[in-house]
N, C-alpha and C positions, 0 to 999 in steps of 0.2 A: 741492444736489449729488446726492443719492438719487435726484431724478427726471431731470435734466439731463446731468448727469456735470461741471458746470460750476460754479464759486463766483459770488458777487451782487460787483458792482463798486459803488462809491458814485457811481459816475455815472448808473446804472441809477435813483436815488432823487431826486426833484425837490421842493423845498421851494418853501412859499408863504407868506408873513409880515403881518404890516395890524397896524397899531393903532389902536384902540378905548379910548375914556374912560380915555385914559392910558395902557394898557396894550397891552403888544406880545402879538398872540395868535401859530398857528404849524399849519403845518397840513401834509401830505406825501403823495405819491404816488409808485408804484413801476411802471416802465415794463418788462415781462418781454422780456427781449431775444429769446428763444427763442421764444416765442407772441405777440409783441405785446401782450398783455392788460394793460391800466392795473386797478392797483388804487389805489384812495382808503384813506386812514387813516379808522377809523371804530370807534366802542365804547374801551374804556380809560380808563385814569385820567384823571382832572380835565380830561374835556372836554364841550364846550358846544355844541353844536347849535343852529346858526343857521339862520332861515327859508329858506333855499336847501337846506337838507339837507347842509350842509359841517358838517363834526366842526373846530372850535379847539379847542389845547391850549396852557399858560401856556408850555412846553420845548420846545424839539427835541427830547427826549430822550424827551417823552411820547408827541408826533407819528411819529416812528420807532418807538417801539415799540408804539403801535394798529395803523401801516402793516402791520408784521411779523406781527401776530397776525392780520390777513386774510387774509396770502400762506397761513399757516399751516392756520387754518381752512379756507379753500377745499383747497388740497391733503387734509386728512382728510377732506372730503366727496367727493371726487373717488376714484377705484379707482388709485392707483398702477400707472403704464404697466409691462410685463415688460419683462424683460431684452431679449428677444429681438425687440422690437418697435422699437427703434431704427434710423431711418434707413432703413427697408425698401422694398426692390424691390415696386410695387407689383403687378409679376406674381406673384410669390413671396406678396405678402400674400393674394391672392385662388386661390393654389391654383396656377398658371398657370404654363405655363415660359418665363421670362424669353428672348428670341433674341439679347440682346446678348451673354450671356456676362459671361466675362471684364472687357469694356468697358462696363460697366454700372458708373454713378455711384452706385448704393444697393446696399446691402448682398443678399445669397439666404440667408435666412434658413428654415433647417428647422425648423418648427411639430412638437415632436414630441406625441406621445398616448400613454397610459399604456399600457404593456406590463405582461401576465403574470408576477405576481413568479416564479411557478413555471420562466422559460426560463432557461435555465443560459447563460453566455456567460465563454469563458476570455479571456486574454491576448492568445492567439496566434490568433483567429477574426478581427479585424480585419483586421491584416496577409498572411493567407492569402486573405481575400476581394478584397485589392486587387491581387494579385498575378494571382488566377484572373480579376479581371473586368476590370483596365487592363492586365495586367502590364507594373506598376512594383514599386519596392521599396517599403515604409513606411517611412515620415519621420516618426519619434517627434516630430519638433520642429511638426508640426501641430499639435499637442496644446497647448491652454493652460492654466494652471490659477490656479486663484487662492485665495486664505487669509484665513480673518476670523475674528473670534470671537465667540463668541454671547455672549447677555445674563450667561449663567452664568463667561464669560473660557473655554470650552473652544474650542481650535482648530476651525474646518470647513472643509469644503476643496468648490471644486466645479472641474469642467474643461469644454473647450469645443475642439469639431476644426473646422479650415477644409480643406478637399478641396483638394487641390492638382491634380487632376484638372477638376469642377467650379467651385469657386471658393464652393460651399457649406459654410453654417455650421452647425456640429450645436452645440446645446448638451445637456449632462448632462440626465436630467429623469426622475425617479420610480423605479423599483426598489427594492430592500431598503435599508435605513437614510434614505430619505430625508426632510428636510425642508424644505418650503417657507416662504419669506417673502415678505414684503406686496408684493413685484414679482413673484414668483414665481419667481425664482430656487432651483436644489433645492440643498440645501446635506447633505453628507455628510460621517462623523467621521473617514475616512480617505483619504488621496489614491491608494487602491487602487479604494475604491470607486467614488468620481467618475471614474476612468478607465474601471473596466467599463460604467458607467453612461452614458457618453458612447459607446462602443463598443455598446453595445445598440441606442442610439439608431438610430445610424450602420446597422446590419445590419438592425434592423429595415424601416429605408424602403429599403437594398437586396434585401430582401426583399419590400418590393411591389410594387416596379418590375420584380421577375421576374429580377431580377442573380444571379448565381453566390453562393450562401455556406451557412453548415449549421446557418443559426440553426435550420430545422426539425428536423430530424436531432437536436436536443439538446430537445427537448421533454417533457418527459412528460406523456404520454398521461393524460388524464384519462377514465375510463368510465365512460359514462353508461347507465344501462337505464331503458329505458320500462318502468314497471306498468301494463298494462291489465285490463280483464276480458274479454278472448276468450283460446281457448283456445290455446296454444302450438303446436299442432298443425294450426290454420289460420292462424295469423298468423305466420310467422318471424321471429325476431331480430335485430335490429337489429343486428351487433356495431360495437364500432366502433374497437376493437382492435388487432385483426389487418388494418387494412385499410392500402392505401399512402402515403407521406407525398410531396406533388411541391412541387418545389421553386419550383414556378409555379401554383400552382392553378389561375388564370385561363389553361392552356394553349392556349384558341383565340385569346388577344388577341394580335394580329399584332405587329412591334414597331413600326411607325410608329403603331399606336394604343395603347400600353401602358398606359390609364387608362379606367376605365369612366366612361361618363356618367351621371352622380349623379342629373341629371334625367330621366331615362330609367330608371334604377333604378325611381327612386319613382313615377314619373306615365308611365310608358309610350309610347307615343307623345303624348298629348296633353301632354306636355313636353316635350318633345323630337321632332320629323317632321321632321327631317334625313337621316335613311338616311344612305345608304354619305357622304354629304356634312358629317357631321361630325366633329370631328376629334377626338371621344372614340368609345371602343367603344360599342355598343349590344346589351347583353346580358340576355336574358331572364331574369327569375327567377321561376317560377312558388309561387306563396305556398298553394298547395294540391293534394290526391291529382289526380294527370292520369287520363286516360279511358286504360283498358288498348288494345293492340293485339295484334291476337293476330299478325300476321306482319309480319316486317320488310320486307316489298317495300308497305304499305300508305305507307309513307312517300311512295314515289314519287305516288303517286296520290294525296294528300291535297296534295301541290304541285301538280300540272297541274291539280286542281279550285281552287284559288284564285287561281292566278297565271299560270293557263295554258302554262306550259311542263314540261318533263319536268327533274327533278335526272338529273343524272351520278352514277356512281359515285366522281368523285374529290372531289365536294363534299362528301360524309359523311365526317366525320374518324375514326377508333377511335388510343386508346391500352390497351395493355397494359404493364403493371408485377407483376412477383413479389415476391411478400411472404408469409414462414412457410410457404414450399413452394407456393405456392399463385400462380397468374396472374389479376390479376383486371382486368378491362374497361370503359371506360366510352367514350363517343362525345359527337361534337359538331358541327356542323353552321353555317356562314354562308351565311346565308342569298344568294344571289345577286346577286337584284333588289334590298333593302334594304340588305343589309346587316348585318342582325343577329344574332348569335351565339344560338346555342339549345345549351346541354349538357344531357344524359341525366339523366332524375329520374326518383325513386317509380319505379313500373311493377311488376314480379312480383320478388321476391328480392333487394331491393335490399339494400347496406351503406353507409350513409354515415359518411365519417373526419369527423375533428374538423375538417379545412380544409372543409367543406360540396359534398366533392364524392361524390357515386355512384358507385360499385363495384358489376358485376355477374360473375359467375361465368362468365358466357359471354356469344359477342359478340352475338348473337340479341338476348339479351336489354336487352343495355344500346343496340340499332338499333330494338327495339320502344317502350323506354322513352322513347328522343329522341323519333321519333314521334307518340307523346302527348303530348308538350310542347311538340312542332309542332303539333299538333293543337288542346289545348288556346288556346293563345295566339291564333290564328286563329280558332276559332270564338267568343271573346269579343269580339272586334274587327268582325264584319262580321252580323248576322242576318238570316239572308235572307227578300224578301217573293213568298210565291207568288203572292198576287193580286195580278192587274193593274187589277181598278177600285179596288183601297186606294193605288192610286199616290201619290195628291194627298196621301192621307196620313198617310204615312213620317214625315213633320216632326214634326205634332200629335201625332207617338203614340209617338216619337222611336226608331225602328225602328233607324236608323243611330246608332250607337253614336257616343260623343264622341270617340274617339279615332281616327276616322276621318279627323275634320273637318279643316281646312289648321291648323297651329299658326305663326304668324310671329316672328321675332322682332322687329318694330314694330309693337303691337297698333295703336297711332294713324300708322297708314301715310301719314295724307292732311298731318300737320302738318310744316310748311317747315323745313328744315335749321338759317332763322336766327331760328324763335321757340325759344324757352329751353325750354316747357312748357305745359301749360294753363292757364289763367287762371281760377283758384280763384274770385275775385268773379263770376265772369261762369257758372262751371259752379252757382254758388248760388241766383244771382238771376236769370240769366239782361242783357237789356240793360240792367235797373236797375241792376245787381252792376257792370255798365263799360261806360260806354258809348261806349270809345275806338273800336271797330271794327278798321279795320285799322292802324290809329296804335298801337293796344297792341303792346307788345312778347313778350306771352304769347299763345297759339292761344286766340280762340274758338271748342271743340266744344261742338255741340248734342247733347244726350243726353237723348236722350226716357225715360220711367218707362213700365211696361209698360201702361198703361193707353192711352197715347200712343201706339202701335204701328197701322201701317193694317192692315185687314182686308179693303181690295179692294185691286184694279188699278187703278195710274194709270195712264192714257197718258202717255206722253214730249209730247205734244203739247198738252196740257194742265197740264204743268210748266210749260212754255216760254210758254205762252200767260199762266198766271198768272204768272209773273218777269213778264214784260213790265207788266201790269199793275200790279205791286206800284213795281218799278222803274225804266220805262221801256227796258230796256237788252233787247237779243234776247240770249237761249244760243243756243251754239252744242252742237254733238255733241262738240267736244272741250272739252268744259267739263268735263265729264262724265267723271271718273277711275275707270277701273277696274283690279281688279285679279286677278290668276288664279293660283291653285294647286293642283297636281296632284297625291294623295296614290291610293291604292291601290285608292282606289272611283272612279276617274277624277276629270275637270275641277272644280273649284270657283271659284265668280264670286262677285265684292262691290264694289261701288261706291260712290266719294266724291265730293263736289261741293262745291267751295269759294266762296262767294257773291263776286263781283266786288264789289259793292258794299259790303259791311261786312266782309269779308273772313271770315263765321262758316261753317263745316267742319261737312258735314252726312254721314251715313254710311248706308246701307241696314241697315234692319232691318223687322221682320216681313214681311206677307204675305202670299201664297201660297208654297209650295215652298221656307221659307227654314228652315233649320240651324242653330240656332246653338251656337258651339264654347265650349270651357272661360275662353276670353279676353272673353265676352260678344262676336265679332263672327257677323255673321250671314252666313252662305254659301249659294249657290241655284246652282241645277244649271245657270241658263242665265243671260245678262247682260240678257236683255230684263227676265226677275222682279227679278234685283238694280236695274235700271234704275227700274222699276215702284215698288218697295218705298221707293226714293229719294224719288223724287218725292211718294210718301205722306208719307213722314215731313216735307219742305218745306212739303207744305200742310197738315199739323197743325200745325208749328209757326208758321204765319200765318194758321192759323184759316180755311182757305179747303179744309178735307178736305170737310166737309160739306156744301157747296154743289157741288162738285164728283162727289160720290157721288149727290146729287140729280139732277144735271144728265147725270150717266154714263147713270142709267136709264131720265131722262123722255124720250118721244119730241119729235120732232120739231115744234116751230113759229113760225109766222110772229107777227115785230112789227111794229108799227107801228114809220116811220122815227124815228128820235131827234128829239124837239123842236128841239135843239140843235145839227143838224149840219143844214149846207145841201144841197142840191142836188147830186147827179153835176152834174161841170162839163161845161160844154157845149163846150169844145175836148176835141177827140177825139187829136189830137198830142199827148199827154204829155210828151216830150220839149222840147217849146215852150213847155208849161205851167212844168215842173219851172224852165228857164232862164229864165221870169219872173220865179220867187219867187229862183230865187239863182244872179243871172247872171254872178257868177263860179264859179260849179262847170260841171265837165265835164257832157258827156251822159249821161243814163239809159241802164245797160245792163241787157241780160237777169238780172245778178246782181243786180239794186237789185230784184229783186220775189222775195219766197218765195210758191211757189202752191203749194197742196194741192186735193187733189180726194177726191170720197166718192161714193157713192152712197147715194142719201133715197129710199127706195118706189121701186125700180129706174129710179133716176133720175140720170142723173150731178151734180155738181155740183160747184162751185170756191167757194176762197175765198183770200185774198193778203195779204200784209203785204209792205209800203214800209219798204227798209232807206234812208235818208235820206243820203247819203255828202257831201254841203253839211254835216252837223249830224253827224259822223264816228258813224255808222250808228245812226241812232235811230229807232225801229222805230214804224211807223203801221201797223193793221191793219183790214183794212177793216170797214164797219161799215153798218148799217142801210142807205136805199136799196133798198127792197124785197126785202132777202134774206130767207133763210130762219134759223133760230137755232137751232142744232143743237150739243151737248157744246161749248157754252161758245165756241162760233164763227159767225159769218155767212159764211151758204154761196149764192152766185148761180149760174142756171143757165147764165153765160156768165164765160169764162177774160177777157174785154176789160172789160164791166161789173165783174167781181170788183177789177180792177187800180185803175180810174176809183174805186170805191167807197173806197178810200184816201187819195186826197185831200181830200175833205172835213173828214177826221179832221184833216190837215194843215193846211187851212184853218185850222179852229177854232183848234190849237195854236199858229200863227205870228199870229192877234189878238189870242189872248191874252198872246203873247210882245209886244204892239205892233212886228211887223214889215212888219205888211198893215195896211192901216185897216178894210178889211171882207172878211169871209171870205165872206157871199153876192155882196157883188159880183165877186169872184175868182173863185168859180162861174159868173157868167156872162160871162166874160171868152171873146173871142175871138179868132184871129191877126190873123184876116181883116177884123174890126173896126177894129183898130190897128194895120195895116198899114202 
């Protein structure tokens, strides 16, 4: 009942009975109707432990009461659920605002937080705040309360309000006299108390949400002075006294954003690079002294050097407030292009109140202070490089700060909507770890260790050229996933390639000119380097980098023909030829050959692959035949012989397939012969 709110039915209890050498043993399980969770009877009086690991006992009575003493023990090792955690809206659970409303099947439950025993709150501050921020009347009958008594038999009382505006739940929680128990429920010796106590609750989260009410206004001010050793006479006093109380502190957060971004708070953009695009505020808070400005129109000109255009005059905000005869100023600023909130700090003469907001004397000074904490924030984010031969690099020497970099919310962008997640055996061991491929129902990605990383250029031509080889199958250019995002330092590229054949997810990293962000992904200024960088990391993880970095720089030369391939055939009609070997496929069109051409010691040159549309495109590339052997390709100095130099390869592979009887005599096959 304490965790559930429910009592144990004996239908919930399943007995199990046998006899053994005469005697009837007994043995019980308890089926938890609210979690599912079978528990077995086990430990207790006079029972026996038989080779299956099953507990008999001589009674039922013994069997029920071992069952009972595991429900029990497990619940004392487990943390008794709160009060307030029943049935809960799972946007409410996570911070979030629920958009059903009203029509929402779970409970909105307010998570309250310890408040200042110090803040005064009467009777009549409730009902005045609902008046000033719905106006409605208050309905005492919101209010719930409820009555127990502690271990000692003295009465406690705690209460609980449901908004009849929202449809949210406040429960009582912390202030003077209170105490909690093993749910956390706060439990009070008076039902005066548990009603202000729930009334605190209430005003306080209308109080951060920026709503009408006077919980500040009843504060007392607590004074703090700094001791340092400079002298009084160059450093001014902090007071923090005399300064104004607002009823919003957070006065730039708009009300369609009324909540700051928690991840932006703490990790700045590299948590959050959403801009005006996210649906919490993004407000700077600078965590140390900003750079002085001596004039307020520097402002303007610290924006058009970073962002190129000029602020207006209505984008700077100022408020003024009187307090003890005195006017005093602070300013604040959203930023345009981003979006993000910057309010006035430090600077010359400041006062900061107890709400953590600046106060200056005049308006100068609190438009010089913002400013600097434009300033400030700006120049942590972006350091600029004057030379242009340190171009290449910025990366190695990581010039562009982290929080520059694109931040995404799907670090693993390239994985399918209907794998679950990574496949744990397969990130461990790699294809020993699983070696379902695409049949698994988890992503395999390939994640290289830093040592694994390329440190040249691959050609995209040379990706393709080894897939074929490994796997027979041609890429194409949309194979090839990329992806882009646009952050303050302009364009960022990164690309993913998912293998057709085993279905393993491979991602760009190192390189040349590669970034990488707080997420471990890597980003490069152009898509040709993210392309590059891909294609390294495929042929380290086939072991084929190093032959290929070989072959990148060796010059150019001639082999001898392959033992094992025949002859260029001696029909020159391809078309004739191809509907020999498979004379129910259509004719060869201009799409059934990929030609490439180069130039060798100012020399033109071609070379071709046979996309096979008989064999639904399986890719022959041409080969020996007195070519030449240049970056992991045969290159001839004719576009007609390059195309002819592919068939042989075809030969070879339809004799081995037993489709042809011989692949030289298929070479010398002609129309005119068998006409």
């Amino acid at each position: 009942i304490a965790k559930f709110g429910k009592g144990v039915q004996k239908d919930d209890f399943h007995e199990k009975s046998c006899d053994f050498n005469g005697n009837k043993w007994h043995t019980c399980a308890f089926l938890c109707p609210q979690e599912g969770c079978i528990y077995y009877a086990a430990g207790g009086r006079n029972c026996l432990k038989s080779k299956q690991g099953v507990f008999w006992y001589p009674s039922l009575n013994d069997a029920y009461a071992a069952t009972e003493g595991v429900i029990v023990n497990h619940f004392r090792m487990i943390t008794l659920i709160r009060l307030w955690d029943w049935s809960l809206c799972l946007h409410t659970r996570q911070g979030d605002k629920c958009k059903t409303g009203f029509e929402c099947k779970y409970d909105h439950v307010h998570f309250p937080r310890p408040l200042p025993n110090h803040t005064i709150i009467s009777a009549d501050d409730l009902p005045k705040a609902y008046k000033e921020n719905f106006d409605v009347m208050f309905d005492s009958r919101c209010r719930r309360h409820k009555i127990d008594k502690d271990s000692k038999g003295t009465r406690c009382y705690t209460a609980s309000f449901h908004c009849p505006q929202e449809g949210k739940i406040y429960y009582a929680a912390y202030g003077p006299n209170s105490q909690s128990d093993l749910q956390g429920v706060h439990w009070y010796p008076t039902l005066k108390d548990a009603n202000i106590a729930v009334d605190r609750v209430v005003l306080e989260e209308f109080h951060r949400r920026g709503l009408i009410c006077n919980f500040n206004l009843k504060m007392k001010v607590i004074v703090k002075i700094k001791s340092d050793n400079h002298d009084s006479s160059s450093s001014p006093t902090k007071a923090e006294n005399d300064t104004p109380i607002l009823i919003r502190p957070d006065w730039m957060l708009p009300q369609s954003k009324h909540h700051r971004c928690h991840v932006f708070t703490r990790e700045g953009r590299a948590g959050c690079n959403l801009g005006s695009k996210c649906k919490y505020s993004h407000v700077f808070t600078p965590t140390k002294e900003v750079p002085s400005i001596s004039n307020r129109s520097d402002i303007f000109d610290i924006y058009h050097e970073y962002f190129g255009f000029h602020l207006k005059d209505a984008d700077i905000h100022e408020k003024a407030e009187c307090m003890s005869c005195r006017t005093w100023y602070t300013s604040g600023l959203i930023c345009p292009k981003e979006g993000t909130i910057y309010y006035a700090a430090y600077g010359s003469d400041f006062h900061k109140s107890p709400q953590g907001v600046f106060w200056y004397k005049n308006s100068d000074s609190a438009i010089t202070a913002l400013a600097g904490v434009i300033k400030s924030a700006l120049d942590n984010r972006i350091v600029k490089d004057t030379s242009a031969q340190n171009a290449r690099s910025i990366a190695s020497n990581s010039r562009i700060k982290n929080d520059v970099l694109p931040f995404i919310q799907r670090p693993d962008w390239m994985i399918p909507a209907h794998k679950w997640n990574k496949c744990r055996p397969f990130l461990a061991n790699g294809a020993r770890g699983c070696n379902l491929g695409v049949r698994c129902t988890f992503a395999h990605v390939h994640m290289p260790n830093e040592a694994a990383l390329p440190h040249i250029e691959t050609r995209t031509d040379v990706f393709f050229k080894t897939y074929y080889e490994l796997f027979g199958f041609s890429l194409k250019e949309s194979d090839i996933k990329r992806k882009v995002e646009v952050t303050v330092s302009g364009h960022w590229y990164t690309a993913g390639f998912a293998c057709p054949k085993y279905g393993t997810i491979y991602y760009s990293a190192g390189a040349y000119n590669s970034y990488r962000s707080s997420q471990g992904l890597f980003w490069y200024k152009s898509f040709s380097d993210a392309v590059s960088a891909l294609g390294g990391i495929f042929l380290i993880a086939w072991g084929k980098y190093h032959a290929q970095s070989q072959s990148h720089l060796s010059p150019p030369q001639k082999k001898q023909r392959t033992s094992s391939l025949p002859p260029l055939p001696a029909e020159t009609d391809l078309q004739c030829l191809y509907r020999k070997l498979f004379p129910k496929c259509n004719n060869l069109s201009n799409k059934s050959f990929h030609v490439e051409s180069t130039h060798i010691n100012s020399k033109r040159y071609f070379t071709a692959m046979l996309l096979s549309s008989a064999e639904q495109g399986k890719v022959y590339a041409a080969e020996g035949n007195g070519g030449l052997f240049c970056e992991d390709k045969w290159w001839y100095n004719d576009e007609k012989i390059a195309r002819r130099a592919c068939f042989p390869v075809l030969f070879v592979e339809l004799e081995r397939a037993r489709k042809i009887k011989c692949a030289y005599s298929m070479s010398r096959w002609r129309k005119s012969h068998h006409s």
